[in-house]
C-alpha positions in Angstrom: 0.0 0.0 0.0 2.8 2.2 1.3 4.1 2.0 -2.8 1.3 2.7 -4.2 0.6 5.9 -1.8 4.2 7.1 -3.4 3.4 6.1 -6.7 0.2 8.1 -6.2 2.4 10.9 -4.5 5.3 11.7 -6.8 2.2 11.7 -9.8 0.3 14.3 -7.9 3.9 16.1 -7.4 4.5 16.1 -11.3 1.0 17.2 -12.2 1.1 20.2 -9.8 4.6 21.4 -11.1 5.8 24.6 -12.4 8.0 22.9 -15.0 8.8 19.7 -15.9 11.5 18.9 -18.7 11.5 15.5 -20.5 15.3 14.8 -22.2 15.1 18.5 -23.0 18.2 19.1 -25.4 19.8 21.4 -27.3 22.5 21.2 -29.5 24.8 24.4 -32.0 26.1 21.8 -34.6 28.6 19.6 -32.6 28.3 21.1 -29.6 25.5 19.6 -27.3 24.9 23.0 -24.8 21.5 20.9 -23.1 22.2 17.4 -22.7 18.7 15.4 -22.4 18.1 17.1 -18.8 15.3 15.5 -16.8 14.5 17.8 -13.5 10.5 19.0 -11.8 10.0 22.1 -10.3 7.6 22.3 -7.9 5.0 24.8 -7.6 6.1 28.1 -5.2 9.8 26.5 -4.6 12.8 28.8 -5.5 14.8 26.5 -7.2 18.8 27.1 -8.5 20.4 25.9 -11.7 24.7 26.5 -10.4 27.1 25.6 -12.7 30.3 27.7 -14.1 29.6 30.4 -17.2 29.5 27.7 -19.8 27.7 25.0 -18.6 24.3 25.2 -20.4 22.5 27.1 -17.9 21.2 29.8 -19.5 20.4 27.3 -22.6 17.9 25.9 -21.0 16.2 28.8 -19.3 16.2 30.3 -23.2 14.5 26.9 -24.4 11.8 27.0 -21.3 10.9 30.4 -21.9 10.5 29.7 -25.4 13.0 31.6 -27.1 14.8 29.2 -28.5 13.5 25.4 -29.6 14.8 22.2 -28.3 17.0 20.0 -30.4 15.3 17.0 -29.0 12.9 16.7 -26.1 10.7 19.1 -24.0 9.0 20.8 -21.2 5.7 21.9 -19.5 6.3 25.4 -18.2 2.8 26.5 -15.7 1.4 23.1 -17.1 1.7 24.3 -21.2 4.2 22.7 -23.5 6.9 24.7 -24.7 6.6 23.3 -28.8 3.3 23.0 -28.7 1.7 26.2 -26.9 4.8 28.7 -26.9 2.3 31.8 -26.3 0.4 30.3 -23.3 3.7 29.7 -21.6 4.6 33.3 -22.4 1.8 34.8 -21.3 2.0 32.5 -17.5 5.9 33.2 -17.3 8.2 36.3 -15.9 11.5 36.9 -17.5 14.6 38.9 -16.3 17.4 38.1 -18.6 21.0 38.8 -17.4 21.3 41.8 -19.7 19.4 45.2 -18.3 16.7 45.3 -20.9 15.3 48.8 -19.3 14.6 51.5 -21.1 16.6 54.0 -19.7 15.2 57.3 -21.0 11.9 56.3 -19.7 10.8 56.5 -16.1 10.3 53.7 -13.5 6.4 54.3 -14.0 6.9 54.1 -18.2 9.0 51.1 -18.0 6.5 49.2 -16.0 3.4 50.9 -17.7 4.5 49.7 -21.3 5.3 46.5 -20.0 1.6 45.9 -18.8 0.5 47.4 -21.7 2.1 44.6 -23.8 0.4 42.0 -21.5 -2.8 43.9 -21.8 -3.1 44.9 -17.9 -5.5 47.0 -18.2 -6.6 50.2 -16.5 -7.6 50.4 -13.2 -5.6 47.1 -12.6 -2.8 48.5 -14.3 -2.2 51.4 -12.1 -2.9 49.5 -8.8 -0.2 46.6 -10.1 2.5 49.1 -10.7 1.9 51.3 -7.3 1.7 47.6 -5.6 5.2 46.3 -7.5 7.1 49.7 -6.9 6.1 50.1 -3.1 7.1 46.2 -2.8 11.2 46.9 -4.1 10.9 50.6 -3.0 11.4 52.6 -5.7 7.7 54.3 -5.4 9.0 57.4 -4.4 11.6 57.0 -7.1 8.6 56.2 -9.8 9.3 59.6 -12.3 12.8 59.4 -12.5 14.5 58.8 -15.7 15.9 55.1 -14.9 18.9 56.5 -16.1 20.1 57.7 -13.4 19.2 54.5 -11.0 22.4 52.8 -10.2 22.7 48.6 -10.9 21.1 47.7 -7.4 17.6 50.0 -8.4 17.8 49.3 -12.2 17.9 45.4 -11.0 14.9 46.1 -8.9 13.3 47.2 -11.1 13.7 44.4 -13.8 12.4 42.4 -10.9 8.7 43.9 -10.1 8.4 44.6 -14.0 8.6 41.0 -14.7 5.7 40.2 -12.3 3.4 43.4 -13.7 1.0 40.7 -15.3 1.0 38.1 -12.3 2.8 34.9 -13.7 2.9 31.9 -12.5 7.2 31.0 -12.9 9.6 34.0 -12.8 12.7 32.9 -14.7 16.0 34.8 -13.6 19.4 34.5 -15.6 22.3 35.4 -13.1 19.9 38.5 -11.4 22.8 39.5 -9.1 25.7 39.5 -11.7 27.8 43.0 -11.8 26.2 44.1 -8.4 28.4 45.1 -5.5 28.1 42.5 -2.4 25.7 45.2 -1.0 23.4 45.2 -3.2 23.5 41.6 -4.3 22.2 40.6 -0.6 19.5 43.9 -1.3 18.1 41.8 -4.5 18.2 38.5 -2.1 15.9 40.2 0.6 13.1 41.7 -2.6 13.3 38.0 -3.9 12.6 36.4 -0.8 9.7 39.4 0.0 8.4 38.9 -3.7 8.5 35.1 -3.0 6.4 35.6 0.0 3.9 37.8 -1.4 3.2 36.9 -4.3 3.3 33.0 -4.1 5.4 32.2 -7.5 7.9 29.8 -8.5 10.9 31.0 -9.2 13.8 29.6 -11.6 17.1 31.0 -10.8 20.0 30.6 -13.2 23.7 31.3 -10.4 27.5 30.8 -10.4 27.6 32.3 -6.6 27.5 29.8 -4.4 26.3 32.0 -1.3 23.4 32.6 -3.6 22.3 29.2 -4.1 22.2 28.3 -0.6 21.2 31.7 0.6 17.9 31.7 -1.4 17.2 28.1 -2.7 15.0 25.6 -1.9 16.3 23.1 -4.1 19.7 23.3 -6.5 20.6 21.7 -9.6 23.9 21.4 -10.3 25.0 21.2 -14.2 28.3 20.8 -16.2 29.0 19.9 -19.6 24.9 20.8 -20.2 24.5 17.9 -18.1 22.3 17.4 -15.0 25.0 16.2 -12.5 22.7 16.3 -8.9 19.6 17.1 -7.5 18.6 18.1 -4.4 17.8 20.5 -1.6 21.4 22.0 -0.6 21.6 20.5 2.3 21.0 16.7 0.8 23.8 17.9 -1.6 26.3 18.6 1.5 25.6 15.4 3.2 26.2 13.3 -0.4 30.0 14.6 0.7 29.6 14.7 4.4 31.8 11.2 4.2 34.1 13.4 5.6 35.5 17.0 6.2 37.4 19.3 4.1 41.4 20.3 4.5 42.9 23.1 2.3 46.4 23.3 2.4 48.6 25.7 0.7 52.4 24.7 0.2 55.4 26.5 -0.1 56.6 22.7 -1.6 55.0 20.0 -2.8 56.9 17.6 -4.5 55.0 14.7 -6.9 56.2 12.0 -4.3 54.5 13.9 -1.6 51.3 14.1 -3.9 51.1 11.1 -4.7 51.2 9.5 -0.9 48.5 12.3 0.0 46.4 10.3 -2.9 47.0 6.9 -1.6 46.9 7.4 1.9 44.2 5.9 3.8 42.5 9.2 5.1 41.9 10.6 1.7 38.3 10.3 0.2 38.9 12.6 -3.1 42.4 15.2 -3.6 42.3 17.9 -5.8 45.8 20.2 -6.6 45.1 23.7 -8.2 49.2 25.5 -8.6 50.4 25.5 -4.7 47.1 24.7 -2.9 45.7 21.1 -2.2 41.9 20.9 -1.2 41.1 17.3 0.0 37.9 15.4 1.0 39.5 13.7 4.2 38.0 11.3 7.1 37.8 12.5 10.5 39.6 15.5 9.4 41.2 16.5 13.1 42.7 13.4 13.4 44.0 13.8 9.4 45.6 17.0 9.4 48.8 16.4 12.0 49.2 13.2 9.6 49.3 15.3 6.4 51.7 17.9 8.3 53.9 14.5 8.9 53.5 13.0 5.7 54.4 15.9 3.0 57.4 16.3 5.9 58.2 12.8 5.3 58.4 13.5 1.5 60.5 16.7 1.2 57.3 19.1 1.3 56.5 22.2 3.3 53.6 23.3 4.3 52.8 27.2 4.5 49.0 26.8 6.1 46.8 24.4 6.0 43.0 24.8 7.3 39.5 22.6 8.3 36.0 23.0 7.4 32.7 21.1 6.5 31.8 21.2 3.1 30.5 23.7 1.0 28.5 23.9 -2.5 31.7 23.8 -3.7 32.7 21.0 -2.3 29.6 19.6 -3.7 30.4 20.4 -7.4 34.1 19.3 -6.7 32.9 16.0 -5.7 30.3 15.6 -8.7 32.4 16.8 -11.4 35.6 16.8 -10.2 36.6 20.5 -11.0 35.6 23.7 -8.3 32.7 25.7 -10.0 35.1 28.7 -9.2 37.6 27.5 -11.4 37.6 29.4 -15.2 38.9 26.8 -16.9 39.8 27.1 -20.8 38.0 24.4 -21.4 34.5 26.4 -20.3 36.0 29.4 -22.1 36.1 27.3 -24.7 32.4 26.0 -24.8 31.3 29.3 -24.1 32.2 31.2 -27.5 31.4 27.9 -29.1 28.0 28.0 -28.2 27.5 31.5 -28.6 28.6 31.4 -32.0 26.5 28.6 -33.0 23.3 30.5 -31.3 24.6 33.5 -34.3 24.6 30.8 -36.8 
């Protein structure tokens, strides 16, 4: 009974999602960006796609919101499909794309006015929407101004509450804190959490920050390669690494042999060198660290510091694909201009 209960659960659970991709892909000639990604949102969750610039992210926000078709596969977006009924999921969706899209001779009121106007919110709706929206991110008192002269933080803000002028049911947002100062990043975090609140929507969030994921998240997807690597609330993700603790060690020398007994040892779940620093997955890491001290001693090394922790989110994408996300490889550099250039083609 108990299985058929679930069964009957996780069915429920996929009929009430917000979206729900099935082997969604998307590929620029050779270059596969989406790679048959199978993930649920659930209805009102804030849910985080993390992965490095690169990593298909931003892909496959582009195909859910309809601007660009799937290669192979699909998605329900606010229960429409994306091939099939493109302008029902446009009209139940919210979009703030990475680049400001503001018009920045107009004023706060004019921006979100023609933006209503386009969703035909009409009048007196309209006006009680936008007095509603600009009170919420406070910028009400700020409503005439030429948006010109808003700085990133208020501009951002603004994208925000003009996304949700026609009440949709998923706000998608592409890297919403990118460019802002630390101050005004954790200002965007509070309005999201606040709009969250109020207004009872889903929200898809495209991030490379790390604090961001677990700061506002309820659940994360992690993706590499434009493949779905894990899923799960970031908590679950921590304890799929909790096997042990974390050392970072930085070395002043750290010869192969040295290395290469770190690898081997006993103590060491997963090692990963970047130039003079060592970051390893270790068990029972106060007993390991003296023995690490001892053993790169043993092997001609030197240690200049070396420091323990729990794991982190990084730790988490270290562990599933074996590189930090806060690494800028050439490789994503690489798949980067690649896949821009085959979105111009």
């Amino acid at each position: 009974m108990s299985t058929v209960n679930e069964t009957v659960s996780r069915v429920e659970a996929v009929l009430d999602a917000a979206v729900q991709t099935i082997d969604i892909t998307k590929r620029f000639g050779e270059l596969t960006a989406v790679d048959r990604i199978n993930l649920t949102i659930d209805a009102e969750e804030i849910f985080g796609l993390l992965g490095p610039n690169g990593a298909g992210k931003t892909t496959l926000i582009r195909m859910l919101t309809t601007v660009l078709q799937p290669t192979e596969g699909t998605a329900k977006v606010a229960g429409q499909d994306i091939r099939r009924s493109p302008n029902k999921v446009r009209q139940k969706i919210g979009v703030v794309s990475q680049a400001m899209t503001l018009d920045v001779e107009l004023s706060a009121w004019e921006n979100m006015e023609l933006y209503a106007k386009y969703y035909d919110v009409r009048n007196p709706l309209r006006r009680e929407r936008i007095t509603e929206l600009l009170e919420v991110v406070g910028l009400l008192d700020r409503a005439d101004f030429a948006v010109g002269s808003f700085s990133g933080g208020m501009k951002r803000r603004l994208e925000l509450v003009r996304s949700l002028v026609h009440r949709p049911r998923v706000l998608f947002l592409d890297e919403p804190t990118t460019g802002l100062d630390p101050q005004a990043r954790i200002a965007v975090w509070d309005y999201l959490r606040k709009i969250h609140k109020e207004e009872k929507i889903t929200i898809a969030i495209t991030t490379h920050y790390l604090d961001e994921a677990e700061a506002l998240c309820d659940r994360v997807a992690i993706v590499d390669y434009g493949k779905l690597m894990a899923l799960g609330t970031p908590a679950e993700l921590k304890r799929k690494v909790m096997g042990g603790d974390v050392v970072e060690a930085e070395f002043t020398s750290l010869p192969d042999e040295a290395f290469g007994a770190l690898k081997d040892s006993d103590f060491t779940i997963q090692i990963k060198r970047r130039d003079s620093s060592l970051t390893l997955l270790v068990k029972h890491g106060a007993e390991a660290v003296p023995k690490i001290v001892e053993l790169v001693n043993a092997k001609g090394g030197k240690i200049s510091s070396i420091t323990l922790r729990e794991p982190t989110l990084d730790d988490v994408f270290l562990h599933f694909t074996g590189r930090s996300i806060r690494e800028d490889t050439g490789v994503t550099r690489k798949r980067f201009v690649s896949s821009w250039e085959g979105m111009r083609r």
